[in-house]
RODRENDREN-525337 format. One record per residue (C-alpha): residue number from 1; residue in three letters; x negated, y, z. Coordinates in steps of 0.05 Angstrom, whole numbers, plus 5000, padded with zeros to 4 digits. Example, Ala and Ser with C-alpha at 12.3 -4.5 7.8 and 13.67 -1.06 7.14 Angstrom:
// RODRENDREN-525337
{1; ALA; {4754; 4910; 5156}}
{2; SER; {4727; 4979; 5143}}
//
This chain:
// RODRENDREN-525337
{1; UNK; {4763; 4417; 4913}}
{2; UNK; {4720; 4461; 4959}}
{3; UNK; {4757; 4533; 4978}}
{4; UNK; {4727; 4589; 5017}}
{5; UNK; {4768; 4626; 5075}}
{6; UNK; {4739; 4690; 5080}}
{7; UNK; {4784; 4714; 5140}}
{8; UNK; {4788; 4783; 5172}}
{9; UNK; {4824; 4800; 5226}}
{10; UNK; {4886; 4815; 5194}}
{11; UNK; {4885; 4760; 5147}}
{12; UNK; {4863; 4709; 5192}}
{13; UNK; {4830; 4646; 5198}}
{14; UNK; {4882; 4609; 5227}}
{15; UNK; {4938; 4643; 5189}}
{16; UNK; {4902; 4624; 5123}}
{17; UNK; {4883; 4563; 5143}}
{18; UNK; {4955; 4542; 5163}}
{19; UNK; {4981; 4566; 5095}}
{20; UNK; {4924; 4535; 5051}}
{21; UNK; {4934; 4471; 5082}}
{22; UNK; {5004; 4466; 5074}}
{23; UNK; {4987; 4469; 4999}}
{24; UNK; {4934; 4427; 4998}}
{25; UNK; {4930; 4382; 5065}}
{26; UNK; {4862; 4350; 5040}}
{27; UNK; {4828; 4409; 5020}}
{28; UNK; {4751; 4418; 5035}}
{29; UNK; {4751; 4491; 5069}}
{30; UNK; {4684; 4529; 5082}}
{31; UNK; {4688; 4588; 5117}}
{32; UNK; {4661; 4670; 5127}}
{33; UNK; {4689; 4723; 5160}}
{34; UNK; {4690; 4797; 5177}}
{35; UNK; {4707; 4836; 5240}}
{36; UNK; {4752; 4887; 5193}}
{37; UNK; {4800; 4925; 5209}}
{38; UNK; {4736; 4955; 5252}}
{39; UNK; {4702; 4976; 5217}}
{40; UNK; {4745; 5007; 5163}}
{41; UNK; {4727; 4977; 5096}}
{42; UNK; {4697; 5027; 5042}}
{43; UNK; {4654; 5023; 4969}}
{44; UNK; {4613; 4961; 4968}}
{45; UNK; {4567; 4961; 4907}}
{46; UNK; {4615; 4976; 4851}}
{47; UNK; {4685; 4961; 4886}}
{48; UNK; {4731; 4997; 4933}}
{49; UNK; {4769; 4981; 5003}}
{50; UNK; {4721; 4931; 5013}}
{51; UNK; {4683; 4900; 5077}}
{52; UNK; {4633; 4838; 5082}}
{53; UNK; {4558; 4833; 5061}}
{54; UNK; {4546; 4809; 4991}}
{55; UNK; {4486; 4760; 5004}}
{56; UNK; {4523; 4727; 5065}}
{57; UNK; {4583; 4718; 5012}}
{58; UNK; {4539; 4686; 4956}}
{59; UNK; {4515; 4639; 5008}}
{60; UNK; {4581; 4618; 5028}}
{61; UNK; {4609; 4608; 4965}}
{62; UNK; {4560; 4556; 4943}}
{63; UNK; {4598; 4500; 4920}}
{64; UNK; {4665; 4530; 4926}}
{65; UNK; {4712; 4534; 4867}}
{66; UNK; {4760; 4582; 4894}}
{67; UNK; {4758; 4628; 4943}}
{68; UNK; {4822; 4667; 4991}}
{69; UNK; {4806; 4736; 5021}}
{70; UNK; {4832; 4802; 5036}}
{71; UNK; {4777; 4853; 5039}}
{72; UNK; {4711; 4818; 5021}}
{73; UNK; {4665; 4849; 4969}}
{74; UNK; {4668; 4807; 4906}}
{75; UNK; {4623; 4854; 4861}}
{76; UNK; {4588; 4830; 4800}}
{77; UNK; {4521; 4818; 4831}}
{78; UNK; {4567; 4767; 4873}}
{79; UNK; {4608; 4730; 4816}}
{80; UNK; {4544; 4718; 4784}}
{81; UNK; {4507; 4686; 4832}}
{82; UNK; {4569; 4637; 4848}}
{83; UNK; {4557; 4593; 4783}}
{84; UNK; {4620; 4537; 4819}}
{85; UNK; {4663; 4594; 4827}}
{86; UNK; {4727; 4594; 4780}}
{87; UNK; {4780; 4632; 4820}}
{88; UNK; {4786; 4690; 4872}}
{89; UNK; {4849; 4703; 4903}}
{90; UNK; {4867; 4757; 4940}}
{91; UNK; {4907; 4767; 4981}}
{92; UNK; {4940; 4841; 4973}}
{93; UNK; {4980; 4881; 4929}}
{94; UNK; {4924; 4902; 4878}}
{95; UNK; {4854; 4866; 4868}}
{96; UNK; {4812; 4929; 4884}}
{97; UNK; {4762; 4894; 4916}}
{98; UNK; {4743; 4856; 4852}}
{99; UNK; {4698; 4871; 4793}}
{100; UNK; {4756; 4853; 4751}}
{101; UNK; {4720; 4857; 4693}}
{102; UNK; {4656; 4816; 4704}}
{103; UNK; {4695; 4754; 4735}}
{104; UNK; {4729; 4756; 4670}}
{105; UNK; {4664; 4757; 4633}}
{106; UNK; {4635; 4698; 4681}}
{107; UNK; {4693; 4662; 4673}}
{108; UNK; {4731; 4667; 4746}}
{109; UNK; {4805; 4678; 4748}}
{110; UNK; {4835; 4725; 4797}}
{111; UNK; {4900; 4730; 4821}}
{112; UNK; {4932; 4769; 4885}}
{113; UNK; {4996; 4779; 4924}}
{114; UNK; {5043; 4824; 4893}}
{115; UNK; {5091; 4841; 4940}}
{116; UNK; {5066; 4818; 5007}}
{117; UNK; {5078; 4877; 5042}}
{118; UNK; {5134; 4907; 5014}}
{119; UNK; {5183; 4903; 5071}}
{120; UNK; {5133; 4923; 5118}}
{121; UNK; {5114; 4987; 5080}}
{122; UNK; {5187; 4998; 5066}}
{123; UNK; {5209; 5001; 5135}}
{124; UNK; {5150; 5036; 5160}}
{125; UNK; {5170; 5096; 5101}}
{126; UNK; {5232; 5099; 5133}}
{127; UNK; {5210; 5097; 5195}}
{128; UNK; {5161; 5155; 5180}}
{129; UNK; {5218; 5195; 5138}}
{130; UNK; {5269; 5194; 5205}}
{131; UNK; {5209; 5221; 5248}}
{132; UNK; {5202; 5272; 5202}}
{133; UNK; {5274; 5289; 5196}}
{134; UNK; {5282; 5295; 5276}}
{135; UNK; {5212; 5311; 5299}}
{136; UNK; {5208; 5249; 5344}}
{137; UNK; {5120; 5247; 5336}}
{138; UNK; {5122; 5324; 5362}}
{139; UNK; {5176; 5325; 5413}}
{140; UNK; {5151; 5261; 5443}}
{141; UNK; {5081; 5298; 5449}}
{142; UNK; {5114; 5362; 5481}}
{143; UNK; {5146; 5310; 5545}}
{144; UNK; {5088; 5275; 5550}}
{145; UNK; {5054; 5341; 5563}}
{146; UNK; {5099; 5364; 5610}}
{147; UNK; {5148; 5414; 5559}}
{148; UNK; {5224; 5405; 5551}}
{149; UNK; {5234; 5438; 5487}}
{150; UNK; {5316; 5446; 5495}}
{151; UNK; {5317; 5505; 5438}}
{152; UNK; {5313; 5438; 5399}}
{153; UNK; {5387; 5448; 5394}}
{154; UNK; {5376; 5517; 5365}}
{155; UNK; {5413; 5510; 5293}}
{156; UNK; {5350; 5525; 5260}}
{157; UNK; {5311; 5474; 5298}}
{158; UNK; {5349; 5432; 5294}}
{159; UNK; {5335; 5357; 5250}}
{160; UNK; {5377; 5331; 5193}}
{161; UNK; {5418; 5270; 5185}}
{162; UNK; {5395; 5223; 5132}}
{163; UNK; {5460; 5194; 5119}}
{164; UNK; {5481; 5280; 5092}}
{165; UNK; {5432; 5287; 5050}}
{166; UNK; {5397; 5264; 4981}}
{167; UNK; {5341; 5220; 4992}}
{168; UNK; {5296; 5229; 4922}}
{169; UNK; {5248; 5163; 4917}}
{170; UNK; {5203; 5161; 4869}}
{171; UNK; {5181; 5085; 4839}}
{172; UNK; {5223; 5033; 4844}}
{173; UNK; {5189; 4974; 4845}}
{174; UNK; {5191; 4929; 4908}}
{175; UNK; {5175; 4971; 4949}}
{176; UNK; {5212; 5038; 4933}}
{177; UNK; {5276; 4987; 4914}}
{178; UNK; {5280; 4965; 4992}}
{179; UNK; {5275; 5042; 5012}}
{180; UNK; {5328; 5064; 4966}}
{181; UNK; {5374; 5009; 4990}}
{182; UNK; {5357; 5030; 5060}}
{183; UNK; {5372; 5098; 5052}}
{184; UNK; {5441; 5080; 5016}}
{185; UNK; {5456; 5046; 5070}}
{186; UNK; {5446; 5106; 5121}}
{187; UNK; {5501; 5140; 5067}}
{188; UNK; {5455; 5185; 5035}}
{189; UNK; {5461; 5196; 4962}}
{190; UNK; {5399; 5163; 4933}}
{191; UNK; {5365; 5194; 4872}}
{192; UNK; {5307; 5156; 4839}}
{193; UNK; {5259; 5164; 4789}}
{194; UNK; {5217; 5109; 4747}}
{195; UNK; {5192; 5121; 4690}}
{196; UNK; {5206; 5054; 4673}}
{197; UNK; {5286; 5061; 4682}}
{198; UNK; {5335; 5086; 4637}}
{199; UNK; {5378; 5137; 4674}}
{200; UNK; {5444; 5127; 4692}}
{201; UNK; {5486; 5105; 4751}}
{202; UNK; {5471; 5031; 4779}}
{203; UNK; {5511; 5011; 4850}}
{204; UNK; {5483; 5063; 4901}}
{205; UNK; {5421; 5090; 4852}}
{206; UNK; {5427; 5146; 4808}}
{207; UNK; {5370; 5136; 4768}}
{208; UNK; {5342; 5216; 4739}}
{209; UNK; {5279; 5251; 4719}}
{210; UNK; {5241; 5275; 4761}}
{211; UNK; {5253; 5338; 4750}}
{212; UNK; {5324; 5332; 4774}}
{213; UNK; {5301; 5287; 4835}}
{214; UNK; {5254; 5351; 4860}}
{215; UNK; {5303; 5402; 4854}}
{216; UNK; {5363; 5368; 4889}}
{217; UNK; {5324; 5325; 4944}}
{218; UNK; {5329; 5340; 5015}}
{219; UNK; {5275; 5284; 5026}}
{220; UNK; {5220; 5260; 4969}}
{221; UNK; {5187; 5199; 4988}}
{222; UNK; {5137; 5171; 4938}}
{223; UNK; {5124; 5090; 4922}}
{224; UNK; {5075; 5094; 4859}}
{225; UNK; {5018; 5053; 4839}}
{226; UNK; {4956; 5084; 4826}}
{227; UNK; {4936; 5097; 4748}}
{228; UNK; {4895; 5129; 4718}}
{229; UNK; {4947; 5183; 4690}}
{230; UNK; {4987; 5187; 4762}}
{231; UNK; {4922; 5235; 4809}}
{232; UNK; {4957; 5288; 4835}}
{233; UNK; {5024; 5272; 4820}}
{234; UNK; {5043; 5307; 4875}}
{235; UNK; {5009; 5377; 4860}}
{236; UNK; {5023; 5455; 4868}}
{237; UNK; {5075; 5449; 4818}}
{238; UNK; {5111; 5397; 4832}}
{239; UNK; {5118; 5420; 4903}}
{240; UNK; {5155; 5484; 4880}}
{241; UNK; {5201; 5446; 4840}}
{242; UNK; {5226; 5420; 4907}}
{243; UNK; {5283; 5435; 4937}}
{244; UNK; {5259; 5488; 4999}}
{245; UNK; {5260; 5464; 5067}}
{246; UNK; {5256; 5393; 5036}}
{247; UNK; {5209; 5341; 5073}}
{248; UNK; {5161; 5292; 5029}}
{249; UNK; {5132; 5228; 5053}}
{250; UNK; {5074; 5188; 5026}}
{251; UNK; {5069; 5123; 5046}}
{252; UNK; {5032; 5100; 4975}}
{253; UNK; {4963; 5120; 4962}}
{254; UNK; {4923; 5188; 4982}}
{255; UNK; {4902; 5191; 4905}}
{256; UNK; {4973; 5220; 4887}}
{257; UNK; {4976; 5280; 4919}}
{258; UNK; {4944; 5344; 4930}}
{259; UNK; {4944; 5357; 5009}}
{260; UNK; {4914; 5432; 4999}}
{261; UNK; {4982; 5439; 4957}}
{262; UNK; {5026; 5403; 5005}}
{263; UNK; {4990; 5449; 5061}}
{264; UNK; {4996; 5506; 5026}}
{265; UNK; {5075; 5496; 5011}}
{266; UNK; {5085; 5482; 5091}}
{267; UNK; {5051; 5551; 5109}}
{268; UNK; {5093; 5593; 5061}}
{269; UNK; {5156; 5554; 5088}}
{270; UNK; {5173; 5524; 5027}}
{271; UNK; {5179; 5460; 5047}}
{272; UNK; {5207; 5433; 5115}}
{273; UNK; {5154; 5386; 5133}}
{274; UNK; {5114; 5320; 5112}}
{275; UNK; {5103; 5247; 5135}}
{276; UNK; {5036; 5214; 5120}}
{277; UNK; {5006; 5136; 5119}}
{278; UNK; {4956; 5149; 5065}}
{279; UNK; {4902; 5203; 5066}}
{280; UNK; {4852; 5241; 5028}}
{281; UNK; {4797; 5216; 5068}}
{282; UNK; {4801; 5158; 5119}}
{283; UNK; {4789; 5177; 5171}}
{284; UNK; {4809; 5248; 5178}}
{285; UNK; {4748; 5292; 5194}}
{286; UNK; {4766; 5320; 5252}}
{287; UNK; {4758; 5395; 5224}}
{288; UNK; {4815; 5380; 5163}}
{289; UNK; {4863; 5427; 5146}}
{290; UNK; {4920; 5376; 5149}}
{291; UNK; {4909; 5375; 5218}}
{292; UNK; {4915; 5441; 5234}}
{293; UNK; {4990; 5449; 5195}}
{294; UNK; {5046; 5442; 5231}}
{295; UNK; {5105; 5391; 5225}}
{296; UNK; {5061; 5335; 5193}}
{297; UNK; {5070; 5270; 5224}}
{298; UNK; {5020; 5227; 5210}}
{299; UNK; {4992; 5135; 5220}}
{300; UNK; {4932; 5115; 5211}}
{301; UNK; {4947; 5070; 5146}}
{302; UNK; {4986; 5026; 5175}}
{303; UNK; {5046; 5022; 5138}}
{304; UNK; {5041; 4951; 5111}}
{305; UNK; {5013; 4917; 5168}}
{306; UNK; {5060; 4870; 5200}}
{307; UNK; {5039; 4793; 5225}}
{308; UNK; {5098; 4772; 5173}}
{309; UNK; {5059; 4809; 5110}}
{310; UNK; {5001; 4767; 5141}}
{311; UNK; {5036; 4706; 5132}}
{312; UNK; {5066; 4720; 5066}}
{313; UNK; {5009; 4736; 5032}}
{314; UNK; {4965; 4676; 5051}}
{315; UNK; {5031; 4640; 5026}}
{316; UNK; {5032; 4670; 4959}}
{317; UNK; {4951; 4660; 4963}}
{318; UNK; {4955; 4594; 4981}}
{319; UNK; {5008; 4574; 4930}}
{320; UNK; {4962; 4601; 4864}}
{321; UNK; {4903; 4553; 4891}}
{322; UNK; {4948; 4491; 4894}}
{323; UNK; {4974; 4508; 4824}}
{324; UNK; {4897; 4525; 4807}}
{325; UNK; {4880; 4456; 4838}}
{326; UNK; {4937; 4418; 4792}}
{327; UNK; {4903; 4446; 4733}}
{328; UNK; {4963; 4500; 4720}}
{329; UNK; {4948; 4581; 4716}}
{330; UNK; {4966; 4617; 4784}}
{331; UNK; {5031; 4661; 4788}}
{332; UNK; {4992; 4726; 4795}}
{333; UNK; {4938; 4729; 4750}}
{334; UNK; {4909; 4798; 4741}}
{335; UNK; {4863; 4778; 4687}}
{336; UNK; {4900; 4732; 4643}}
{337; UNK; {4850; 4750; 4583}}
{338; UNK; {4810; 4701; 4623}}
{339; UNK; {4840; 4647; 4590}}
{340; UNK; {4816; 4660; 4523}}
{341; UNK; {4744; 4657; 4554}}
{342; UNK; {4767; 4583; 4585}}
{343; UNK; {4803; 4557; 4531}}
{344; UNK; {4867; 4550; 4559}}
//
């Protein structure tokens, strides 16, 4: 069997290579790769948080049955033109970069990493929620630029411990589950809403609406998927049904939440504060009014990268091709209505 490595500089070459071949030592492996993370990937043709040109991937699919990648473009004008193709995998939490529904009508399963970067993320939200909390981002500007800000230990500056307050999370899938059991751990009390649990009490997890988790969290941090029913989650209203002085941290998606809300309920002092990995627009324009309210601390979109969710994924990648190549369905299929068109 003939598999594609399209690389990237995150997920690269030599990590994917590594893992595929520990699969499948005798594999034939053609290869194509992209200089991303710069430039940032965008739209390409119909998909999203993509990077690669779509003629240079056609050619280098020719021949291959199935292909690993993180961020190339595989749009419909490219799954048609790769007749030997009969599987994508990539290799992140969501297959956005995939006409999902045309490799289903061509025939081409596709399956992806659930879960690759969940400790990564996790850590990184926590990370983000205790610079928040103490104003480590801002202070560490004000010595760098020569200030000594020692009304810091004014009462009302001052930060809050995480392990005295109620730490609101809201999805608890595997992802939000590592924060909440981080936070627990700190000795906060640990409210968490999903609409997918039943409330009640489980180990260190109260499990509530959200309505209760607003009103009695000193810090909200969000792990959702995106659907089409979740834009703007996080909105005007929402926001006031917050506890006030509370902090809020997104280290999910840009889709579910209203920034103009979240700036507006910093300016009037309702909430505390905010901690941000995912944007509105990526990059910021430099004119934004995020940037101009105070006590937001803000990365770049980083939150999940880590060499380990590197590894892991090309792992998880790796293993649906050898199961692909011993004539079984991968683990993580996202179209398994595919089957009906293969007759399996």
């Amino acid at each position: 069997m003939k598999v594609l490595i399209a690389s990237d500089g995150f997920l690269t070459d030599s990590v994917l290579t590594e893992a595929l071949t520990n699969e499948l030592p005798d594999v034939d492996i053609s290869r194509i790769a992209s200089t991303w993370p710069t430039p940032p990937f965008g739209d390409v043709g119909e998909v999203i948080e993509a990077l690669g040109d779509e003629d240079e991937l056609i050619e280098a699919l020719r021949g291959c049955e199935a292909v690993i990648s993180h961020t190339f473009p595989f749009t419909e004008k490219v799954i048609a033109a790769s007749p030997d193709l009969k599987l994508i995998t990539i290799c992140r939490g969501g297959p956005v970069n995939v006409n999902i529904e045309a490799a289903t009508k061509h025939g081409v399963m596709v399956s992806y990493a659930p879960g690759r970067n969940a400790r990564a993320t996790a850590e990184h939200s926590v990370a983000m929620l205790l610079a928040a909390a103490r104003q480590i981002a801002h202070r560490h500007r004000e010595v760098v630029d020569g200030e000594w800000g020692s009304d810091y230990y004014l009462f009302d500056n001052a930060g809050q411990e995480i392990g005295s307050s109620t730490v609101g999370v809201i999805g608890y899938g595997a992802i939000g589950s590592r924060v909440a059991g981080i936070m627990a751990a700190f000795g906060a009390r640990v409210l968490v809403f999903d609409p997918f649990k039943e409330m009640g009490v489980d180990g260190d997890v109260e499990f509530v609406s959200l309505d209760d988790l607003l009103a009695q969290s000193d810090f909200v941090t969000i792990h959702a998927r995106v659907t089409d029913d979740n834009k703007h989650m996080i909105n005007a209203e929402t926001l006031s049904a917050m506890k006030k002085g509370a902090i809020f941290v997104n280290c999910a998606r840009g889709s579910l939440v209203d920034y103009d809300a979240v700036c507006d309920a910093i300016d009037s002092g309702h909430l505390r504060g905010a901690a941000f990995d995912c944007l509105p627009e990526e990059p910021l324009p430099a004119d934004h009014r995020l940037l101009r309210t105070p006590n937001i601390t803000f990365t770049p979109h980083l939150a999940g990268a880590s060499q380990e969710a590197s590894q892991v994924a090309a792992r998880i990648g790796s293993a649906d091709i050898a199961a692909f190549a011993r004539g079984e369905l991968p683990t993580f299929l996202a179209n398994p209505e595919v089957t009906d068109t293969l007759g399996r």
